[in-house]
C-alpha positions as CSV (number, residue, x, y, z in Angstrom):
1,X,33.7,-2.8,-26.5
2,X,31.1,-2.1,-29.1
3,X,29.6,-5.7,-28.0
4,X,28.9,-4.3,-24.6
5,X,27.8,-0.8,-25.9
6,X,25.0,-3.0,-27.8
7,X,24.3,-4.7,-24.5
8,X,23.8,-1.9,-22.5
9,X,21.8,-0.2,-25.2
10,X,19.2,-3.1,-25.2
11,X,19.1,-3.5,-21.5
12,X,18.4,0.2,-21.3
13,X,15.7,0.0,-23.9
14,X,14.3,-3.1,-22.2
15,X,14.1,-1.4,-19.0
16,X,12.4,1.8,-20.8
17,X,10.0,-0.2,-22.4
18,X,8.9,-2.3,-18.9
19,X,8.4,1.1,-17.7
20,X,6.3,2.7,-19.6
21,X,3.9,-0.7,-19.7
22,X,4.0,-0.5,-16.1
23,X,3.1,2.9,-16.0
24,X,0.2,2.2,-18.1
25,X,-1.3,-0.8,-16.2
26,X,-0.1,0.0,-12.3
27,X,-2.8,2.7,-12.0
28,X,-5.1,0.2,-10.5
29,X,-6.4,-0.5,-7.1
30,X,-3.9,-2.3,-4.9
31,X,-3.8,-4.3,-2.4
32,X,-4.5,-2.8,1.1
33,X,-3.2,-4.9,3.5
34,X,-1.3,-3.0,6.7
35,X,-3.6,0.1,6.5
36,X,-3.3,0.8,2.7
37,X,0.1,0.0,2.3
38,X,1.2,-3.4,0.5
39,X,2.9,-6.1,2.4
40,X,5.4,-6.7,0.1
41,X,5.8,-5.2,-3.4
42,X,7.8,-7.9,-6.0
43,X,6.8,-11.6,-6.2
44,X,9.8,-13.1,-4.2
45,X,9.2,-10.1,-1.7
46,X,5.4,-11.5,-1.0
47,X,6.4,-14.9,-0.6
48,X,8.2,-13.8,2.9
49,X,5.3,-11.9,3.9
50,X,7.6,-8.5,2.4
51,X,10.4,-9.3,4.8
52,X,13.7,-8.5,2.8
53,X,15.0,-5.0,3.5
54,X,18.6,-6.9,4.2
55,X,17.8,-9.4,1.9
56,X,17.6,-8.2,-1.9
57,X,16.3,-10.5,-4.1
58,X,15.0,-9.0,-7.5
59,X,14.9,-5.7,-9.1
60,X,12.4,-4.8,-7.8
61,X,14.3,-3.8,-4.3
62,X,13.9,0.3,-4.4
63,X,10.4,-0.8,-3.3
64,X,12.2,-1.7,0.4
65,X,15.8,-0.9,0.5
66,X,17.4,1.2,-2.6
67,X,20.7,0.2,-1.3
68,X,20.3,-3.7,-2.6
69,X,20.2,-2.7,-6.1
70,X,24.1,-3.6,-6.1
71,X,23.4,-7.4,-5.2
72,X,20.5,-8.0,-7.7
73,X,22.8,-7.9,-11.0
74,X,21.2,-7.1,-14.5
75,X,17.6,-8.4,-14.7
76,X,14.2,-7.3,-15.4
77,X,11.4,-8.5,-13.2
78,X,7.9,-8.7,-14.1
79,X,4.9,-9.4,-11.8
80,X,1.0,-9.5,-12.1
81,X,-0.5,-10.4,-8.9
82,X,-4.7,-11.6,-8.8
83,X,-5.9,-9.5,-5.5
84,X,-8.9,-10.7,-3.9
85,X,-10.6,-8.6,-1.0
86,X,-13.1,-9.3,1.4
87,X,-14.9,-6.3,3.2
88,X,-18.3,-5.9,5.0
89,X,-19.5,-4.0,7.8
90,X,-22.6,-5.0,10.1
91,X,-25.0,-2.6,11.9
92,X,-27.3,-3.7,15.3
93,X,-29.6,-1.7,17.3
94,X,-31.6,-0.8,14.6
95,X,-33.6,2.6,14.9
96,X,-30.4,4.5,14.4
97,X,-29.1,6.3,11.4
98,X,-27.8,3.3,9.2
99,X,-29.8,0.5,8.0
100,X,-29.6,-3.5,10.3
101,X,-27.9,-5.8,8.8
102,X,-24.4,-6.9,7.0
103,X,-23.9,-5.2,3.9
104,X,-20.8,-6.8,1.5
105,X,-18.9,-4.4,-0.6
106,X,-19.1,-5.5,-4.3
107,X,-15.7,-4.5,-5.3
108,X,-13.6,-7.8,-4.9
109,X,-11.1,-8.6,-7.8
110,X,-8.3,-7.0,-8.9
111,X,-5.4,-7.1,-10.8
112,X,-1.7,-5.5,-10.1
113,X,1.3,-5.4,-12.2
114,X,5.3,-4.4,-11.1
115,X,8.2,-4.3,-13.2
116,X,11.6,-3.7,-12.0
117,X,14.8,-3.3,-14.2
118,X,18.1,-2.9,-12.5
119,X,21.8,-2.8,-14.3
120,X,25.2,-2.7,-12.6
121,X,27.4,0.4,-14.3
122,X,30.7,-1.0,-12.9
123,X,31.7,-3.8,-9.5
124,X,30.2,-0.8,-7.1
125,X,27.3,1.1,-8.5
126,X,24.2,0.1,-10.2
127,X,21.3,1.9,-11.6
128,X,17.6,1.1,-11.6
129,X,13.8,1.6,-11.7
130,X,10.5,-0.2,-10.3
131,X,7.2,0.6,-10.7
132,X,4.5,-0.5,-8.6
133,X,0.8,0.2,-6.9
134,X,-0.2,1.1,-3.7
135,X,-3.7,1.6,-2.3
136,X,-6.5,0.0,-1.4
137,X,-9.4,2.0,-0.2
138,X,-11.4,0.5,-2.6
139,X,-14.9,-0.3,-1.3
140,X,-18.5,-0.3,-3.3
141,X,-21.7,-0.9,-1.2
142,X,-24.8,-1.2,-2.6
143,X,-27.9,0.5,-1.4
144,X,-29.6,-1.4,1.1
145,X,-33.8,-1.0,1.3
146,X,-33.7,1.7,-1.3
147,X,-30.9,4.1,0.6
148,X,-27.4,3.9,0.5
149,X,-25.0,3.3,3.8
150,X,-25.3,7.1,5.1
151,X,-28.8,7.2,4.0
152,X,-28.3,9.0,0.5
153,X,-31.5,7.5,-1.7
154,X,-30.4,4.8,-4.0
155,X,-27.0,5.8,-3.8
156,X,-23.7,3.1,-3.9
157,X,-21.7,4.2,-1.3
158,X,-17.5,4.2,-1.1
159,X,-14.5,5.3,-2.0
160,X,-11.7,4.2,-5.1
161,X,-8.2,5.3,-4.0
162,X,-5.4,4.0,-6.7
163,X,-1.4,4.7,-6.3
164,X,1.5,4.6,-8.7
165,X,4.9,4.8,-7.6
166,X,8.0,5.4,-10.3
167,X,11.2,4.7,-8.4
168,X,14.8,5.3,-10.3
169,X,17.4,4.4,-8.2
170,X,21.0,4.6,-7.9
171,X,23.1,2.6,-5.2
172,X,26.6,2.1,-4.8
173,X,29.0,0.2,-2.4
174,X,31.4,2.7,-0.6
175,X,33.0,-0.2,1.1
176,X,33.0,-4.3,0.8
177,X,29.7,-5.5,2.0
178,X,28.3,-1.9,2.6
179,X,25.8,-0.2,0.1
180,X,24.1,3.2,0.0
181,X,21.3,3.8,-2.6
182,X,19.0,6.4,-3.3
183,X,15.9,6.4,-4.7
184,X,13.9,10.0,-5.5
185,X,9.7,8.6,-5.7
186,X,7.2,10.5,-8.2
187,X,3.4,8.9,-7.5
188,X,0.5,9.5,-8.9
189,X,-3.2,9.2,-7.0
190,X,-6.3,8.7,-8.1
191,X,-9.4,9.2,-5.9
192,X,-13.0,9.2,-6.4
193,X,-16.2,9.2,-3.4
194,X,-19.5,7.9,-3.9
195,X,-22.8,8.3,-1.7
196,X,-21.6,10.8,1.1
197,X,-24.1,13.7,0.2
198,X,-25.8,13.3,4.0
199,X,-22.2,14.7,4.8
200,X,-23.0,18.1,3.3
201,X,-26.2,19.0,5.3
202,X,-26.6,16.4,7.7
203,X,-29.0,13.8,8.0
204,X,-31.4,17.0,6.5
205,X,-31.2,18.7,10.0
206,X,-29.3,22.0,8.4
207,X,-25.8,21.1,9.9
208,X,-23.3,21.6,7.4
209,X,-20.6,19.6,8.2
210,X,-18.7,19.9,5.2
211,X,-16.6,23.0,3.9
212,X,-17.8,23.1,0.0
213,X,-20.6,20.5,-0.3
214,X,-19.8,20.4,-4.1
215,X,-16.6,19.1,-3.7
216,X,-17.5,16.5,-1.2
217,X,-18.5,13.3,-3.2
218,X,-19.9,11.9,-6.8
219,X,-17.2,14.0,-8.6
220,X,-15.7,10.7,-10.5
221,X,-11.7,10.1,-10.1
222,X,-9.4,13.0,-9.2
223,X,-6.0,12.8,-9.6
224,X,-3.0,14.4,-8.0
225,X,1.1,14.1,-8.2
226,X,3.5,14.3,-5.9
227,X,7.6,14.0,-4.9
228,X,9.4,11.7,-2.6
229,X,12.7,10.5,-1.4
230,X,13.9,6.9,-0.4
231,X,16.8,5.9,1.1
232,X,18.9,2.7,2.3
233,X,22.1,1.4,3.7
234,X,22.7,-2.8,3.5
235,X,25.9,-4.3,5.2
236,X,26.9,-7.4,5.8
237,X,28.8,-7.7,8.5
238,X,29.6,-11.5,8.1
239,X,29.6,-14.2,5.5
240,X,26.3,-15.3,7.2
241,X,24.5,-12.0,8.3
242,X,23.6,-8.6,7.0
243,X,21.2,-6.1,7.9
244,X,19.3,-2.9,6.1
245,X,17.5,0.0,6.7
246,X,15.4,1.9,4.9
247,X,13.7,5.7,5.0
248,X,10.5,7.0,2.7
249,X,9.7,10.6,3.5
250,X,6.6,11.8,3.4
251,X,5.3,12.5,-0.4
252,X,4.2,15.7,-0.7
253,X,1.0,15.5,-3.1
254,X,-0.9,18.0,-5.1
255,X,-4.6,18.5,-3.0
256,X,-7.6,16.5,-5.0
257,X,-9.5,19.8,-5.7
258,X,-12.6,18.0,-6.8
259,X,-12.4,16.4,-2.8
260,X,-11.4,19.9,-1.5
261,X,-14.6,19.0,0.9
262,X,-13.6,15.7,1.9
263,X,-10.5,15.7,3.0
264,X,-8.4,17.9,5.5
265,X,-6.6,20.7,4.6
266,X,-9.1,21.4,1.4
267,X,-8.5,18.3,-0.1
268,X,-4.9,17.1,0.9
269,X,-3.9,13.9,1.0
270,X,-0.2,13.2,1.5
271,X,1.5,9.7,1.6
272,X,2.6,8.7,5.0
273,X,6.7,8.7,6.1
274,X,8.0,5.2,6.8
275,X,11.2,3.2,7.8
276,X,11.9,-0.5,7.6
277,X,14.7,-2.1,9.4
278,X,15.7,-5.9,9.2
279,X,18.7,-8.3,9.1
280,X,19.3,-11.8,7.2
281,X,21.0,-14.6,8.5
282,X,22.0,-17.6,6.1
283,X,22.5,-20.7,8.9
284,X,23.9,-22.7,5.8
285,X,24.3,-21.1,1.9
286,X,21.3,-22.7,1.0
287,X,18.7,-21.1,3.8
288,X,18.3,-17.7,4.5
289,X,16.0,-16.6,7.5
290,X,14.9,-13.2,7.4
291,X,13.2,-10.3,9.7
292,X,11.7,-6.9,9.3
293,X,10.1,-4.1,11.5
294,X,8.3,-1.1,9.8
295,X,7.1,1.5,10.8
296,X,4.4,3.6,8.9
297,X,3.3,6.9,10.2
298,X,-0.4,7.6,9.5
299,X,-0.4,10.5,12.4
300,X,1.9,12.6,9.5
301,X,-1.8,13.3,7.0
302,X,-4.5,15.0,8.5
303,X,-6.6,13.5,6.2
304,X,-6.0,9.9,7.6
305,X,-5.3,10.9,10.8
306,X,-7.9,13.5,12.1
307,X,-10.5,11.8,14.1
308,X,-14.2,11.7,13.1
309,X,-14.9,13.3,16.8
310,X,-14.7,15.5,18.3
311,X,-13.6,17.6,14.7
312,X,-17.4,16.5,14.0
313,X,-18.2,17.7,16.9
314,X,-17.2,20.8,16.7
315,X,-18.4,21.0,12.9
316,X,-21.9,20.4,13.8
317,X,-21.5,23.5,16.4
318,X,-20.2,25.7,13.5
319,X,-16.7,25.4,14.1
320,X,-15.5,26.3,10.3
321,X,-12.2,24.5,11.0
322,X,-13.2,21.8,11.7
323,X,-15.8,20.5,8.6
324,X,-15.0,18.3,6.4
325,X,-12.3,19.5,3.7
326,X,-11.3,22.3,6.4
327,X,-7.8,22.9,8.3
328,X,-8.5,20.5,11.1
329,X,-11.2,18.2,9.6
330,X,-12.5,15.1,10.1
331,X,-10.2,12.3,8.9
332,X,-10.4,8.6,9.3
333,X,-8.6,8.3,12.9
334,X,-6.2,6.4,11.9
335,X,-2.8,5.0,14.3
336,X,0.6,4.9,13.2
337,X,0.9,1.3,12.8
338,X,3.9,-1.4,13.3
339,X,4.8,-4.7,11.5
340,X,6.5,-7.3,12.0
341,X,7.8,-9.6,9.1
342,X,9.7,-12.9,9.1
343,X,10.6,-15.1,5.5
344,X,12.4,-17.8,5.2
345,X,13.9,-18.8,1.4
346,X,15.1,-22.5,0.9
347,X,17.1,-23.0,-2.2
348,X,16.5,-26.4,-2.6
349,X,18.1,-27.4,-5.6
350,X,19.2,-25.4,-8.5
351,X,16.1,-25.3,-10.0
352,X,13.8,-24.9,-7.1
353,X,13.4,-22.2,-4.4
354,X,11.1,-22.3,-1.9
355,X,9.6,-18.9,0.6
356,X,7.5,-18.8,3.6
357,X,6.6,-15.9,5.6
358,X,4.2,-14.1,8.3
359,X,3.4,-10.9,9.1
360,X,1.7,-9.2,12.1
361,X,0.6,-5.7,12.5
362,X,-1.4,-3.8,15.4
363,X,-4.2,-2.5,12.7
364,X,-4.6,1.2,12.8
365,X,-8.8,2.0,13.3
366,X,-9.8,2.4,17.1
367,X,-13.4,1.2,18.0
368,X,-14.3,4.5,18.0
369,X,-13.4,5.4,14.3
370,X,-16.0,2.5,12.9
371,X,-18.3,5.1,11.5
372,X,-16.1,7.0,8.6
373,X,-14.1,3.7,8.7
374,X,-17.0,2.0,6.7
375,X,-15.4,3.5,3.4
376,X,-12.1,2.4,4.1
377,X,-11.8,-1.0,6.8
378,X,-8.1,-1.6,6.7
379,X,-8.3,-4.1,9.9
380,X,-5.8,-6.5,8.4
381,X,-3.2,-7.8,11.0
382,X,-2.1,-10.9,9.9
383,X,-0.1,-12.7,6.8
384,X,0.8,-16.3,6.1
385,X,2.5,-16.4,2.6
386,X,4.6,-19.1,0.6
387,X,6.7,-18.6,-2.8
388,X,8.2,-20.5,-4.8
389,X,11.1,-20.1,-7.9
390,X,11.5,-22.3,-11.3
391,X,15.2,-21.4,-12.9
392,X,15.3,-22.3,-16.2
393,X,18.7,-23.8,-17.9
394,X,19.1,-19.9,-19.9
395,X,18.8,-18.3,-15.9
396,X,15.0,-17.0,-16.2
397,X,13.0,-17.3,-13.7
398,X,9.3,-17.9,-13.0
399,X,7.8,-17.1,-9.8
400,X,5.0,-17.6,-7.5
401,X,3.8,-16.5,-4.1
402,X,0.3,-17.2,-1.9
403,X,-1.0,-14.9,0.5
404,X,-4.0,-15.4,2.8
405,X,-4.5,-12.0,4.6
406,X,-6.1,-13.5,8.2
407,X,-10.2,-12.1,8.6
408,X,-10.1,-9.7,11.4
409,X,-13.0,-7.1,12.7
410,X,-13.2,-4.3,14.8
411,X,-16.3,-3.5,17.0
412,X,-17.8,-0.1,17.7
413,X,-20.9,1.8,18.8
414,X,-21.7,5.0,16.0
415,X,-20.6,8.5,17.7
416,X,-23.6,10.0,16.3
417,X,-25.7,7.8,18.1
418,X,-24.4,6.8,20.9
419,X,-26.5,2.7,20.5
420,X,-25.5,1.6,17.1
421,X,-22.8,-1.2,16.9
422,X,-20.9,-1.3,14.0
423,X,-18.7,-4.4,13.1
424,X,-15.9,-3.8,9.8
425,X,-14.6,-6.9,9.0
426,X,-11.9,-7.5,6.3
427,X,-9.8,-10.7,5.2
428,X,-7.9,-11.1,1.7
429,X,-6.2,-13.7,-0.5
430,X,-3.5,-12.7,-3.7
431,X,-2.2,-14.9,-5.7
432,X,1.4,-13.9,-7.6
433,X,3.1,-14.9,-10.3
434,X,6.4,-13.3,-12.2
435,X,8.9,-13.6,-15.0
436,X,12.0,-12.9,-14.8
437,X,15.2,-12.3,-17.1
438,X,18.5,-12.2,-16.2
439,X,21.5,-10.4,-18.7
């Protein structure tokens, strides 16, 4: 008894400790891949292109599906993951408001670390946390001809938006082969705008299009906190398939005061509801094939959501509701956005396991949005991944995953022109590797 009272001390000091690393190093910018949300969240999860929400692989599950935290046993996972974005944006016509040409933003590697520690309190429940970055709105364009993009003097131009996510879970089977878990989500955000000052009083023609000009950009990072809920059912319903489901809530975040001009509803900017549903089928014990639907809801945040016309529209008539920063502002025009996922994990041989996925989502910017969408170009649709797993003799594991996030663009002609074409194009590789320890 006292053996296991030592055991359960360490793993509980283990996990602390993972935690409050992660929580140190997560704050970073991460990888924006379907609209700013990740494709896949722990090592083994990337490899299948984040398919997995009935098929729980690591502790690192509260990320998709809370419920599987009763499958993963006592382990601590560990992942750092080398993220490489591509973005540019390309104006012709020239004569309009931004300068010709294809401008390439500057800010293009990055590092993100996860840690997941999960521990089974009896054959039914288990408890667990994983920590892990979300994000991506990262972009850094430097002044072109002596003017930034929107025609600030010598001003870099973008946006820096970073996401942590602290998940403690707890899961428990109420039934052979069915688990519930729940996992309440605290995130922190950090946000900072460079290069929008034309936004305050237009293009120098005296309209005001913002709602407090001196909380509208160059204010370095803000940061706000905010409350969540996950939760998840898995089942099997054979010795060869299960399925899962998973629900995030909207998080509720504080406003970024020094942005109270930028964004919506004086400076609010939630973090979108989404559900995941998928099932796993093993064809023989050593394959298992899995898919995943998700669905993330953008229209929830007026921030994201809020077109750039007609609220600009309307702003540049005096409408006070509808500047930048007010109740009904302009946002980025953002869809709610779809994805479908399908992995496959080969367990080849004790030692070896191999992944493979793919990933395709309907990106959420309309041709019309191209304008604001300079800042943020989230266009990704497509993701062809692979993983693999070393086990050692002692249980360990190393892993590694390869993502190639397919170049995609999306054409439109500047609303405050009417003749400009703007092109956004984005495409992405991230390369994943993991540790992990098994008790």
């Amino acid at each position: 008894m006292k053996q296991k009272k030592r055991i359960g001390l360490r793993n509980l000091l283990l996990g602390s400790a993972a935690v409050m690393a992660a929580g140190l190093l997560v704050a970073n910018d991460a990888n924006a891949t379907n609209g700013y949300f990740g494709h896949g969240y722990s090592i083994k999860n990337k490899g299948m292109a984040g398919a997995g929400v009935a098929a729980p692989m690591d502790a690192m599950v509260p990320s998709t599906n809370p419920a599987g935290l009763t499958e993963v046993g006592n382990r601590l996972d560990l992942g750092l993951t080398f993220f490489s974005p591509r973005r540019e944006y390309n104006v012709d016509n020239a004569g309009g408001l931004l300068a010709p040409g294809t401008v390439e933003s500057d800010s293009e590697y990055f590092f993100i670390p996860s840690v997941g520690w999960s521990h089974q309190l009896n054959d039914r429940s288990a408890v667990g946390i994983a920590v892990y970055g979300n994000g991506g709105m990262n972009t850094d364009y430097p002044p072109v001809g002596g003017f930034g993009t929107f025609g600030v003097p010598s001003a870099e131009t973008g946006v820096d938006l970073m996401q942590l996510f602290i998940a403690p879970t707890l899961a428990t089977k109420l039934a052979y082969g069915h688990s519930l878990g729940v996992t309440p989500i605290i995130a922190a955000q950090f946000f900072e705008a460079k290069g929008l000052a034309s936004f305050g009083s237009f293009g120098g023609f005296g309209f005001d299009v913002s709602a407090d000009d001196t909380k509208l950009t160059n204010n370095g990072h803000d940061s706000s906190l905010g409350f969540g809920m996950r939760v998840g059912y898995l089942g099997r319903i054979t010795e060869q398939i299960s399925v899962g489901f998973s629900y995030q809530s909207k998080i509720y975040m504080d406003e970024f005061d020094d942005y109270a001009g930028l964004f919506a509803e004086q400076g609010d900017f939630d973090i979108p509801a989404n559900w995941t549903a998928g099932i796993a089928v093993k064809p023989i014990p050593e394959v298992t094939v899995a898919f995943d639907v998700q669905r993330i809801y953008y229209s929830g945040v007026k921030s994201i959501a809020n077109p750039f016309q007609p609220a600009m529209g309307m702003a540049f008539m005096g409408d006070p509701d509808s500047q930048l920063g007010a109740d009904n502002g302009s946002g980025f025009g953002w869809d709610d956005m779809t994805v479908f996922k399908i992995g496959l994990q080969w367990a080849r041989s004790d030692q070896w396991t191999y992944r493979f996925g793919y990933s395709y989502g309907d990106q959420p910017i309309d041709a019309s949005e191209v304008l604001f969408n300079i800042l943020a170009p989230g266009v990704i649709e497509q993701h062809a991944t692979f993983g693999l797993t070393y086990t050692f003799a002692n249980a360990s594991e190393l892993d590694f995953s390869l993502t190639y996030a397919l170049e995609e663009d999306v054409t439109g002609v500047n609303p405050l022109t009417g003749f400009e074409n703007i092109t956004l194009t984005m495409s992405q590789w991230e390369v994943g590797l993991g540790y992990s320890l098994k008790f």
